[in-house]
C-alpha positions in Angstrom: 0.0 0.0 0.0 3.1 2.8 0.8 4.8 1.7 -2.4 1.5 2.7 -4.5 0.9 5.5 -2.1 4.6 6.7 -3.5 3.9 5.8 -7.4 0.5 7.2 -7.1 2.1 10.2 -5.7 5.2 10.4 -8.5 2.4 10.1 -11.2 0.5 13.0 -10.1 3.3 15.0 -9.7 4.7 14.5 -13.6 1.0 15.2 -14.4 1.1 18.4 -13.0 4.0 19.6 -15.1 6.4 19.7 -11.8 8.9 17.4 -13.8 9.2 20.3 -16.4 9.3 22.9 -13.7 12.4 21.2 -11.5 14.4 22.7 -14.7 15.7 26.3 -14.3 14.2 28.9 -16.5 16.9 30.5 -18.3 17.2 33.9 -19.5 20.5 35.1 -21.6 21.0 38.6 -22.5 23.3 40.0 -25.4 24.1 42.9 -25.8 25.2 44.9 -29.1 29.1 46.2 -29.1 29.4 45.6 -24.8 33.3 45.1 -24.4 35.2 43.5 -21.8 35.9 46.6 -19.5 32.7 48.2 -20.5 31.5 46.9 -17.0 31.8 48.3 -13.3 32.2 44.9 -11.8 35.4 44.9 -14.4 37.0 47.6 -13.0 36.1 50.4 -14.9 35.5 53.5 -12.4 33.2 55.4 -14.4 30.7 53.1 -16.0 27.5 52.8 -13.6 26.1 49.4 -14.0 25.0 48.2 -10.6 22.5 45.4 -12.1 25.7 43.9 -14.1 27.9 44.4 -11.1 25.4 42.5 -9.1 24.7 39.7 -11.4 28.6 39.0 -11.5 29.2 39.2 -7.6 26.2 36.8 -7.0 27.6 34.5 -9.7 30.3 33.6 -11.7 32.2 36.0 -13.4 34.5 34.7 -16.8 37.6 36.9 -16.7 38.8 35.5 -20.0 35.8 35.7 -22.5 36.3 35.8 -25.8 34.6 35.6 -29.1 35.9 33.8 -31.8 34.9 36.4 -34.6 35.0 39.6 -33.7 31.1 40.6 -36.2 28.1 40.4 -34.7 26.7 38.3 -37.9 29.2 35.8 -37.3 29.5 35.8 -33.9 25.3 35.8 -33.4 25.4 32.7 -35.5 28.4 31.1 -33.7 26.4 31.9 -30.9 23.2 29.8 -32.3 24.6 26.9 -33.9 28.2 26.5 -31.4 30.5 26.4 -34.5 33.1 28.4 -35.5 32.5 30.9 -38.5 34.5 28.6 -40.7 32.7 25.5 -39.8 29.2 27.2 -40.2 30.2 29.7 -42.9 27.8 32.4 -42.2 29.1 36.5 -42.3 27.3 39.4 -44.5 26.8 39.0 -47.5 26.0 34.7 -47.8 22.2 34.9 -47.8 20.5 32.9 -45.2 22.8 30.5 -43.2 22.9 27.0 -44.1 19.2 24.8 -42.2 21.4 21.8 -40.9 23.2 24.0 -38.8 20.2 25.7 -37.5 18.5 22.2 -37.5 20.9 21.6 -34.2 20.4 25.1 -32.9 20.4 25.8 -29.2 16.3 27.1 -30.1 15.6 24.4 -31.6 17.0 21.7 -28.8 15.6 23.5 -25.9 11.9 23.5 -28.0 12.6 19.9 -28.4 13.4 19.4 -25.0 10.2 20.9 -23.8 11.4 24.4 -22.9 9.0 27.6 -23.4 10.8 29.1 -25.7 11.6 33.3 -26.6 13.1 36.0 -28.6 13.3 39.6 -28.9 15.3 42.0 -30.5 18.3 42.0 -32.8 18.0 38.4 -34.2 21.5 39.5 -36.3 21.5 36.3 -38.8 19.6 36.2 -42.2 17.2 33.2 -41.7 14.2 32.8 -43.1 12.5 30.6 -40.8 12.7 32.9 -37.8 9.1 32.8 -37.0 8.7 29.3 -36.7 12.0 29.2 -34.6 10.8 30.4 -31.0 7.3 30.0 -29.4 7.5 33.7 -29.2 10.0 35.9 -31.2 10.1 39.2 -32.4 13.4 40.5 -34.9 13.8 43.7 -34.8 17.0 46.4 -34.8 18.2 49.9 -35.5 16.1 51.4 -38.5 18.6 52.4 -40.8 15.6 54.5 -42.5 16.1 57.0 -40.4 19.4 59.1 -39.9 18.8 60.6 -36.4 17.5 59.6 -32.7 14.7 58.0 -34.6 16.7 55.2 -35.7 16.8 53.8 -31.8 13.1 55.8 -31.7 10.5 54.0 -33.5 8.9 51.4 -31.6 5.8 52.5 -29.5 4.6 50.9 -26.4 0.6 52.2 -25.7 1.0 55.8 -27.2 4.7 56.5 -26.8 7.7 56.0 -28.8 10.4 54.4 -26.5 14.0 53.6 -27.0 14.6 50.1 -28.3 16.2 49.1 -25.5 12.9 49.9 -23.0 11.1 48.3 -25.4 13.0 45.0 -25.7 12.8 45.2 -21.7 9.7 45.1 -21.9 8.8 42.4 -24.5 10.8 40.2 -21.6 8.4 41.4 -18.8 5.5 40.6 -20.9 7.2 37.3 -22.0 7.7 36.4 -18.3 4.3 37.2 -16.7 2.3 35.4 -19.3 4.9 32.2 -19.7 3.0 28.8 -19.2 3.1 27.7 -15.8 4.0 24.4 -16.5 7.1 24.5 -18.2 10.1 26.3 -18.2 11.1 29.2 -20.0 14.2 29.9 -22.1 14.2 33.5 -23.2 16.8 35.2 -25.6 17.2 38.9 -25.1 19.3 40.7 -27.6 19.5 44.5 -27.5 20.6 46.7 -29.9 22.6 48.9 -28.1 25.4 50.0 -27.2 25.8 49.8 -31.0 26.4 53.1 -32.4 23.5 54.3 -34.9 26.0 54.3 -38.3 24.1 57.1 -40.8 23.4 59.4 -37.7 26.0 62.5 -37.4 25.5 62.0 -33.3 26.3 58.2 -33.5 24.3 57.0 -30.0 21.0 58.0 -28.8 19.7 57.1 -25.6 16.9 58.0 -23.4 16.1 61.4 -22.3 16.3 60.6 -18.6 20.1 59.4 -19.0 21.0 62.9 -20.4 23.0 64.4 -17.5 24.7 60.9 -16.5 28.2 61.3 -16.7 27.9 64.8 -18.3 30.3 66.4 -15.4 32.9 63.7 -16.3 36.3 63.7 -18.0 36.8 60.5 -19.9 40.4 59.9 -20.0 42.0 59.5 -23.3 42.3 56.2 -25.0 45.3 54.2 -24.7 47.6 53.7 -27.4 46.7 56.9 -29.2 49.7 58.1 -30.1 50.3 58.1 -33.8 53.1 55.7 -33.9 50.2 52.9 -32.9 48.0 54.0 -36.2 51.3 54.1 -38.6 52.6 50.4 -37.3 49.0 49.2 -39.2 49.7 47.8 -42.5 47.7 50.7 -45.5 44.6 48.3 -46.0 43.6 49.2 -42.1 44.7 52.6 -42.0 42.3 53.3 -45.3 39.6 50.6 -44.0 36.3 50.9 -41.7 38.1 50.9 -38.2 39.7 54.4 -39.7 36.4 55.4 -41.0 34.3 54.8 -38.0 37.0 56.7 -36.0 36.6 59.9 -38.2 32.7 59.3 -37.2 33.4 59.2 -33.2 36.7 60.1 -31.9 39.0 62.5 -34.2 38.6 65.2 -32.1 38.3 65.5 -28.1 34.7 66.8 -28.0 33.6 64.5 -30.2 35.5 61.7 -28.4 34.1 62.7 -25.0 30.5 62.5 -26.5 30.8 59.0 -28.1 32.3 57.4 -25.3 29.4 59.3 -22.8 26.9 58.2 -25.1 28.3 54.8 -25.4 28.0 54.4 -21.1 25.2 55.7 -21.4 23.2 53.2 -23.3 24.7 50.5 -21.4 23.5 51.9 -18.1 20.1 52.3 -19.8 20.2 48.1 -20.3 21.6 47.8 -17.1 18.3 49.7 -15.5 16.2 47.6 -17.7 17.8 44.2 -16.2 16.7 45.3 -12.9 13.0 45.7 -13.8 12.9 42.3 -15.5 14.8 41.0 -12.5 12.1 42.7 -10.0 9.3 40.4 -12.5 11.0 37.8 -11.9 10.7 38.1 -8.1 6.9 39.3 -8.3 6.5 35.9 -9.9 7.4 34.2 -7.4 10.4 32.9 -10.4 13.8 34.4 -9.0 15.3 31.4 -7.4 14.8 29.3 -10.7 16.1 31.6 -13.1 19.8 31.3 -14.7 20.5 34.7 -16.0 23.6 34.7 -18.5 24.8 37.9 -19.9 27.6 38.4 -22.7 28.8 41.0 -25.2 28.5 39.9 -29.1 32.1 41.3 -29.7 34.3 43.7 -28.3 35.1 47.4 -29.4 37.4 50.2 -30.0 37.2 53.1 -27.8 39.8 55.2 -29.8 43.1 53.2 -29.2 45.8 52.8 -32.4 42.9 55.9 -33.6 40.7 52.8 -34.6 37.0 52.4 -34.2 34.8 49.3 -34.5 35.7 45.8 -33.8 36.8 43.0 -36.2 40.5 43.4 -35.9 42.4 40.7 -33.9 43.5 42.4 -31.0 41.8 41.8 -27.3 39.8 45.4 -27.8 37.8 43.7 -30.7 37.8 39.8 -29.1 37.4 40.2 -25.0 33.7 40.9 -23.6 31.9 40.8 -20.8 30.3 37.3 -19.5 28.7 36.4 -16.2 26.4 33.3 -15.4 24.1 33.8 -12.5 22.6 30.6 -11.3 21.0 31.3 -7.9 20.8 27.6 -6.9 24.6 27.6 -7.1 27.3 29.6 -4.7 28.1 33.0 -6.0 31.1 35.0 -5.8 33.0 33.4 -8.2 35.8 34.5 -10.7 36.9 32.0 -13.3 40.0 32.4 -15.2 39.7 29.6 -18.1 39.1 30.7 -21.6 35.1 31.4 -21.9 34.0 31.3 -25.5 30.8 32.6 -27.5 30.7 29.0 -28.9 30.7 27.8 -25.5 27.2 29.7 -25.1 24.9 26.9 -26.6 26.2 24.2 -24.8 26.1 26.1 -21.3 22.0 26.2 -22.5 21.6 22.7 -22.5 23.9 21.7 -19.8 21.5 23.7 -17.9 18.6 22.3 -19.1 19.9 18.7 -18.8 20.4 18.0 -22.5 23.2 16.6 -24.0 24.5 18.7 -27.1 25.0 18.0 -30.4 28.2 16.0 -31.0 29.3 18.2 -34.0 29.3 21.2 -31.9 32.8 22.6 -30.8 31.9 24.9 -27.7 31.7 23.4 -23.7 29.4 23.9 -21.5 31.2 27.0 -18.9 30.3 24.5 -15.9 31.8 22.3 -17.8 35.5 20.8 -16.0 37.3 20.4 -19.6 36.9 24.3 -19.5 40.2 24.6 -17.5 42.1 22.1 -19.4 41.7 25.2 -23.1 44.8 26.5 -23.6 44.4 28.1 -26.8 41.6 28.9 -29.2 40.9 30.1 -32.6 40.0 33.7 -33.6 38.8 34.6 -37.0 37.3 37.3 -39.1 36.3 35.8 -42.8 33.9 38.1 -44.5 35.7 39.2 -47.8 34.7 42.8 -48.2 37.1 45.9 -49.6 36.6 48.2 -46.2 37.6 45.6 -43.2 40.9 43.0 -44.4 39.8 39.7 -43.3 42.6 38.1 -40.3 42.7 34.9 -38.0 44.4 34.6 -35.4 45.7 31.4 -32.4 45.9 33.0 -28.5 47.1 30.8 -26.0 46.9 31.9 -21.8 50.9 33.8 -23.0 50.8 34.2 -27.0 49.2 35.8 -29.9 49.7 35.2 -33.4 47.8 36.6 -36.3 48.3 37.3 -40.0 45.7 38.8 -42.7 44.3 36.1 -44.9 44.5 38.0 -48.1 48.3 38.7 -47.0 49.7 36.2 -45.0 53.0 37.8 -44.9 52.1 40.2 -42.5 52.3 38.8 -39.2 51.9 39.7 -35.8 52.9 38.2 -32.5 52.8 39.3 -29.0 54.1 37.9 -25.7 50.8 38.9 -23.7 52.7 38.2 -20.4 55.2 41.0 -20.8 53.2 43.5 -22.9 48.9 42.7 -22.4 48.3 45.9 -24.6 49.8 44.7 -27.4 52.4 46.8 -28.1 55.5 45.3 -29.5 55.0 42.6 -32.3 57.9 40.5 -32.2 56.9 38.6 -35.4 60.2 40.1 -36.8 62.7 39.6 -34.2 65.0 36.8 -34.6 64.8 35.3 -30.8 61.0 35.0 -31.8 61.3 32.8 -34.9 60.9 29.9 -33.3 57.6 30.4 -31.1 56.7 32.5 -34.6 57.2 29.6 -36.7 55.4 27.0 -33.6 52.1 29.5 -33.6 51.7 29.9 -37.5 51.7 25.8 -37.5 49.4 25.7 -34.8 47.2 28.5 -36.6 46.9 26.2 -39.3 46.4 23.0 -38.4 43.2 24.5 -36.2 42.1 26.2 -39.4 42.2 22.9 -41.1 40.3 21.0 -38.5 37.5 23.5 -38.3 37.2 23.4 -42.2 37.1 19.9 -41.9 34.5 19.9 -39.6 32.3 21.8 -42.2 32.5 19.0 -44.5 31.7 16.4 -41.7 28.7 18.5 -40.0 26.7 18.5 -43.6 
């Protein structure tokens, strides 16, 4: 009689849905252009982002993150799919990226898996099944349309026209108050900003109310600015986009102190917006089941070597921002090992108690393999005239990195000595040999993750 008292019991309870609900909810936020240091919590003594800071002291905070393409295209669908961009093959320009790969998406597993599933905001990857993708999704970014504050202002919520970054807040809140009660929810947040608005003169917009935040302020001047940096860049960067984009925001002071005010700006605006959705979450009765993982889709210049933009292969265009908080685990924690954007869609299902795909080529971040990376691939593919595509190998010490359309030109740094990356010793004799040991290494990872895009098919 106990022993059918107890299966009686254990069958009522899946009934109910409480099987589904013993999962975490998960919630990961992305944000548009976020680097590394962009972050209080990181150091950085000006930047207010007290949600962020407090997400990263209650959980675990990735010192070493990293993206392995430095594009938001590429890096969105490396993000999706847990490939690198040569494996999966998707930049600007190639149309829609290839189904199989999004056939073994992290949307599509967690759907499988029974998850509630969400999306809002700047999908970033051509794919024309979008709709069918998520329960609930909603692609949306900038409008290039418009070459003002309208660009970030055209989405209404009731009768007003809010920034996109209250109104992707928003679309979560909604999202998270009508979610089915009996399963868990996985919700992807991806906000537009801190990306610049390219065709506007002013470059960011924010919200009126941020307007005097950080206006009595002295941002100090980048590093690396001298001109020396800018002429050490071979002629196809000095006449490409990073040059172009820092005409646009930094070549003179006032203009420099605007962009990189604006720039804090909108990521305190996100920041203030995490809160609220984090105050639902506790209305709901919700907090102590939700994983909240937040990560930058690339890094970003701020003005150093007079560069702007990202996609180059230094740690200003590769290094962002990453913090898991899962409040059924001990926070407080930094971790040192190489954290990766392909690592992202594993982490998901790890979470979710789902095994992942055996062609994909991140680890799950609670995974204890992430210690034993040593050294990981960094690439930038998309063939276009303005940006030279590069690649690049960093281990914990090294980096090595040539331009693909010129492989001759070849950079390596000793990160231990010089972290800003300063002196390229790719031409000093003592060097050859660790030269010559990175350039093989560079291509023999190259070669497997090619190879892999033949075997994933």
């Amino acid at each position: 009689m106990k022993k059918l008292f107890i299966l009686t019991l254990f069958f009522l309870v899946l009934g109910k849905g409480y099987g589904q609900n013993s999962r975490p909810n998960i919630i990961f936020i992305l944000t548009d252009d976020q680097r590394w240091d962009a972050l209080g919590f990181a150091g950085n003594p000006i930047i207010q982002t007290p949600e962020m800071d407090r997400l990263a002291s209650e959980g675990t905070y990735f010192e070493n993150a990293f993206v392995t393409t430095p594009i938001c295209a590429a890096s969105r669908a490396s993000i999706l799919t847990g490939l690198y961009e040569r494996t999966h093959g998707y930049t600007f320009g190639q149309g829609d990226i290839k189904q199989p790969y999004m056939d073994q998406s992290y949307p599509v597993k967690l759907r499988e898996s029974g998850y509630y599933t969400g999306f809002f905001g700047k999908f970033g990857v051509n794919y024309s099944g979008f709709q069918g993708l998520f329960d609930e999704g909603d692609d949306y970014d900038r409008n290039g349309n418009f070459k003002d504050r309208r660009g970030y202002f055209f989405k209404t919520l009731g009768k007003d026209t809010v920034h996109l970054t209250r109104y992707t807040s928003q679309q979560a809140i909604d999202f998270i108050e009508n979610a089915p009660e009996n399963k868990p929810f996985m919700l992807s947040l991806s906000f537009s900003a801190p990306h610049a608005h390219d065709p506007a003169e002013l470059q960011y917009f924010w919200s009126p109310e941020y307007d005097q935040l950080y206006e009595d302020v002295t941002i100090p001047e980048p590093l690396m600015n001298e001109d020396r940096y800018f002429l050490e860049q071979p002629e196809y960067v000095r006449t490409g986009e990073n040059r172009t984009r820092w005409h646009w925001r930094y070549d003179n002071p006032e203009k420099y102190q605007h962009s990189v005010k604006g720039y804090y700006r909108m990521i305190t605006e996100i920041d203030t917006e995490i809160g609220k959705i984090r105050k639902t979450l506790e209305a709901k009765g919700l907090a102590e089941n939700t994983v909240i993982i937040l990560m930058g889709d690339n890094g970003y210049f701020l003005g150093e070597r007079q560069l702007a933009g990202k996609w180059l292969m230094y740690d200003n265009s590769l290094r962002v921002p990453l913090i898991v908080f899962d409040p059924r685990e001990k926070g407080g924690k930094r971790n040192q090992s190489f954290a990766l954007n392909i690592d992202i869609p594993a982490t998901l299902l790890d979470l979710a108690g789902v095994s992942a795909p055996s062609s994909w080529q991140g680890l799950s971040l609670n995974s204890k393999d992430l210690e034993k990376r040593k050294e990981f691939l960094t690439e930038h593919l998309w063939q276009t005239p303005i940006i030279a595509p590069s690649e690049a190998i960093r281990t914990e010490r090294w980096k090595y990195f040539r331009y693909v359309n010129d492989p001759g030109r070849e950079e390596l740094y000793d990160l231990k000595s010089d972290p800003l990356e300063k002196n390229n010793l790719a031409g000093n004799p003592e060097y050859r040999k660790k030269l010559d040991e990175l350039r093989a290494k560079l291509k023999d990872l190259a070669f497997q993750y090619q190879k892999g895009k033949v075997e994933s098919k």
